[in-house]
C-alpha positions in Angstrom: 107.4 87.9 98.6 104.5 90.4 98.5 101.7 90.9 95.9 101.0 94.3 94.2 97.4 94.8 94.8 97.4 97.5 91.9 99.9 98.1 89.2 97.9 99.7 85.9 100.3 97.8 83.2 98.1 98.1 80.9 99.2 101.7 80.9 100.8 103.2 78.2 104.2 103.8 80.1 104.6 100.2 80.4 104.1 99.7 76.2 107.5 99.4 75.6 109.5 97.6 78.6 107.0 95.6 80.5 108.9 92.4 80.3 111.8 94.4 82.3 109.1 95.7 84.5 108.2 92.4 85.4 111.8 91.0 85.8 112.8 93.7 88.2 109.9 93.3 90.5 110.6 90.3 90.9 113.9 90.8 91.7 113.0 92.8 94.2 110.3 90.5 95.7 107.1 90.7 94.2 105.8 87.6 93.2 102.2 88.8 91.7 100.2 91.8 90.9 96.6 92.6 91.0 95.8 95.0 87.4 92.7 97.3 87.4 91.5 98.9 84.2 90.1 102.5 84.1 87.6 102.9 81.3 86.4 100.7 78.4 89.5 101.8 76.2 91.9 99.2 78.3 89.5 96.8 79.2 90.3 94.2 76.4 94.4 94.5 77.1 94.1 94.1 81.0 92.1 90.8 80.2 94.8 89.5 77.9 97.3 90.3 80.7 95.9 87.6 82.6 98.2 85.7 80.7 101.3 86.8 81.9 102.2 84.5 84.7 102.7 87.4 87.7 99.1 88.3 87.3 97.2 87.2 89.8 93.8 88.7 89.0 92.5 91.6 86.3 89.8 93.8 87.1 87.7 95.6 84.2 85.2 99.1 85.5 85.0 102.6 84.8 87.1 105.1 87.3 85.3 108.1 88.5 87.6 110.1 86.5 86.7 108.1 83.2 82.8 109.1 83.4 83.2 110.5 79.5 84.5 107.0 78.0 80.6 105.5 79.1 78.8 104.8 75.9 75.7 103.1 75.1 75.9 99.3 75.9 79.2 100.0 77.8 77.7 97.7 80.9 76.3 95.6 78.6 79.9 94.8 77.2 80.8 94.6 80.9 78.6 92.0 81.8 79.9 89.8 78.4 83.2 89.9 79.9 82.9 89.2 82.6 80.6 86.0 82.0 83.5 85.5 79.6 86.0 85.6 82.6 85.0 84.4 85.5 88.5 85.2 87.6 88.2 88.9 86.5 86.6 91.2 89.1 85.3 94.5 88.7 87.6 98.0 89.0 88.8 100.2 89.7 85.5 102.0 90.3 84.6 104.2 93.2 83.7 108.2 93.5 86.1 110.6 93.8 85.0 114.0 95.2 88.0 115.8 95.6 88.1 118.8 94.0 90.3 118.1 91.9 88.4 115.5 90.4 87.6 116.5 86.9 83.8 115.4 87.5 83.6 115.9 90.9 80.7 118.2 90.2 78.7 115.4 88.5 78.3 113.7 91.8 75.0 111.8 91.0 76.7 110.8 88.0 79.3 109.4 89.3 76.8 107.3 91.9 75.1 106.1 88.9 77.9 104.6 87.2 79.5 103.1 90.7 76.1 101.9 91.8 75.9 100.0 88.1 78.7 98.3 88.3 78.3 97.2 91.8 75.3 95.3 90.9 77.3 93.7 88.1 80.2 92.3 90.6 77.2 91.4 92.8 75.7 89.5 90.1 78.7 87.5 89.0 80.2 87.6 92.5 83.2 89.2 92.0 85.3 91.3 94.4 85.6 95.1 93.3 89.0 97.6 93.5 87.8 100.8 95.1 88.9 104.2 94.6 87.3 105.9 97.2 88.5 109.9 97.9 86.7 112.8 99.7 83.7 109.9 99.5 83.6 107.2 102.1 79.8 108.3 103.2 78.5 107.9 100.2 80.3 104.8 98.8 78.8 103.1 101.9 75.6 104.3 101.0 75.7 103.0 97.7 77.4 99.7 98.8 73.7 99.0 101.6 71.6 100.1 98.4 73.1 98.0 96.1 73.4 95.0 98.8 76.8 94.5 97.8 78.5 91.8 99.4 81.7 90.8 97.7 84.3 92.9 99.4 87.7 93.8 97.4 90.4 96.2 98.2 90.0 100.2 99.2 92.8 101.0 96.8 95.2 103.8 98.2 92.9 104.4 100.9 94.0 107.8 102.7 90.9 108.2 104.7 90.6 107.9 109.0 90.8 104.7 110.8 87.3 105.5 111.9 86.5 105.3 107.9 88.5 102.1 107.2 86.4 99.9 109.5 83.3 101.3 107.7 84.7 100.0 104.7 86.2 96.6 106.5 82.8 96.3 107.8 81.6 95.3 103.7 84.3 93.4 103.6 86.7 95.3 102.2 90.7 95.3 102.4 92.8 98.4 102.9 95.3 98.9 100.6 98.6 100.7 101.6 100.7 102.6 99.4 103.3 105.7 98.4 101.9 107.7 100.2 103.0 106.6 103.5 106.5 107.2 101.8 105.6 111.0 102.0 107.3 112.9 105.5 104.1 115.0 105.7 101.4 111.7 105.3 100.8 111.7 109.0 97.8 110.4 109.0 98.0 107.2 106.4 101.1 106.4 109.2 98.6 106.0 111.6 96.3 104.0 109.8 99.2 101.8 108.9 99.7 101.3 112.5 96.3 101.2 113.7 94.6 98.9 111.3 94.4 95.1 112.3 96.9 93.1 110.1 94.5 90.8 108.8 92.9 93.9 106.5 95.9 95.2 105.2 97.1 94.9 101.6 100.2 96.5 99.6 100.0 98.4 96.3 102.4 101.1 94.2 99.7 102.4 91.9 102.1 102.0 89.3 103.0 103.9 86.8 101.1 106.7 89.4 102.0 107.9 93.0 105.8 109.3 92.1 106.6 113.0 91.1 108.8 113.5 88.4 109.3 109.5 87.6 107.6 106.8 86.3 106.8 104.2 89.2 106.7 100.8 89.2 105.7 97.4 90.9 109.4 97.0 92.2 109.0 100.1 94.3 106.8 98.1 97.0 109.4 97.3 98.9 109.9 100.8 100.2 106.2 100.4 101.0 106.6 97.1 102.8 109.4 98.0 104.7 107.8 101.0 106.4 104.5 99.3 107.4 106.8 96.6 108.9 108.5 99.8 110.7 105.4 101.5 111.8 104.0 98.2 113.4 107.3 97.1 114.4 106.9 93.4 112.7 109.4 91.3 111.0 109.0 91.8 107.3 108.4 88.5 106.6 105.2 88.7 108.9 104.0 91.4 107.3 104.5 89.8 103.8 102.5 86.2 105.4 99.5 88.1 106.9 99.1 90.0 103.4 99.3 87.0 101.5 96.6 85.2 103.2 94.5 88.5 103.5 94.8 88.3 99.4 94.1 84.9 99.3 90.3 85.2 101.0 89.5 87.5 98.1 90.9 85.5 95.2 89.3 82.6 96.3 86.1 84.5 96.3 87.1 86.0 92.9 87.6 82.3 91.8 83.9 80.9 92.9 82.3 83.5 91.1 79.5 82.9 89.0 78.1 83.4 85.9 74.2 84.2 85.9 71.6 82.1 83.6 
């Protein structure tokens, strides 16, 4: 059985069917699923998910493409959250400067609003979900001037192994996903295969990461079977090491505080 380290079901393609969502992935082997939020609008309904049983942690932020939803008091409202759960971590934040990005321009913006809320999961100790694209010199920048500490998952990472340790380094996990389904995604392959299994997490980005379809958590068992492929390992190995790889950062997620 394998976790889905990030499934947005608080989405609006899962309004109307999400019990059926949930049934089928587990059906096809996946016992629990990490959901991030992207702006302020979904914070409130990714909480309340927590209490659907296959959610193993909720994580409330601001994604790099969500810079227009900030308002006054927004972190302010974080921060009450988050003291008001204290097994919600912080995401999915990052900087995206792909230039695609619709702010990828507002670059110092974007630090700003990453570097904010990385003092906010330091402060309440919570691990973070990382979107991280085109950016992996200056999220490490911002992650040794914010002293963060509290490690969490490199969602969809697509970056070099070289890149990946930098992250691993601050205690962050790699997470795996479609696109190593893609015949031209060379280069994740390799990452899949050079990574050490004891940083490796599985996600589907749900409903993202399919063209022309709506995807969803039961699609990570394409994604498992292919990293067990590429590093030529059992699948039930591969579902064991990324268990216990999750396990270190919920239980960190778990102990985390709320400040006086």
């Amino acid at each position: 059985m394998f976790t889905d380290t990030h499934c947005h079901l608080a989405d609006p393609a899962f309004r109307h069917d999400l019990p059926d969502i949930l049934q089928t992935a587990r059906h096809a082997g996946v016992s629990g699923i990490i959901v991030p939020s992207a702006s302020p609008d979904d914070w409130q309904t990714v909480l309340d998910g927590q209490k659907q049983p296959m959610i193993r942690a909720a994580a409330v932020g601001i994604h790099p493409w969500y810079l227009h939803t900030q308002y006054a008091g927004c972190f302010d409202d974080l921060a009450h959250l988050l003291a008001q759960h204290p097994r919600a971590w912080v995401g999915e934040i990052g900087l995206d400067f792909h230039e695609k990005s619709p702010f990828a321009a507002q670059r110092e913006q974007q630090i700003q609003c990453f570097e904010t809320q990385l003092d906010l999961a330091q402060q309440f100790r919570r691990p973070v979900i990382l979107h991280s694209l085109k950016a992996t010199d200056a999220i490490v920048q911002s992650l040794r001037r914010t002293g963060f500490s509290q490690g969490g998952i490199a969602h969809a990472f697509s970056g070099s192994p070289e890149e990946a340790q930098r992250l691993i380094r601050h205690g962050f996990l790699i997470g795996l996903g479609n696109l190593l389904l893609q015949p031209a995604a060379k280069k994740v392959r390799r990452l899949a295969g050079s990574l050490h299994i004891n940083h490796i997490v599985l996600e589907t980005d749900s409903p993202f990461g399919l063209k022309a379809q709506r995807n969803t958590p039961a699609n990570l068992l394409p994604i498992a079977q292919e990293v067990a492929r590429i590093r030529q390992i059992p699948l039930p190995k591969l579902a064991l090491a990324c268990e216990q790889n999750l396990q270190r950062l919920l239980h960190r997620g778990e102990s985390g505080v709320n400040p006086p």
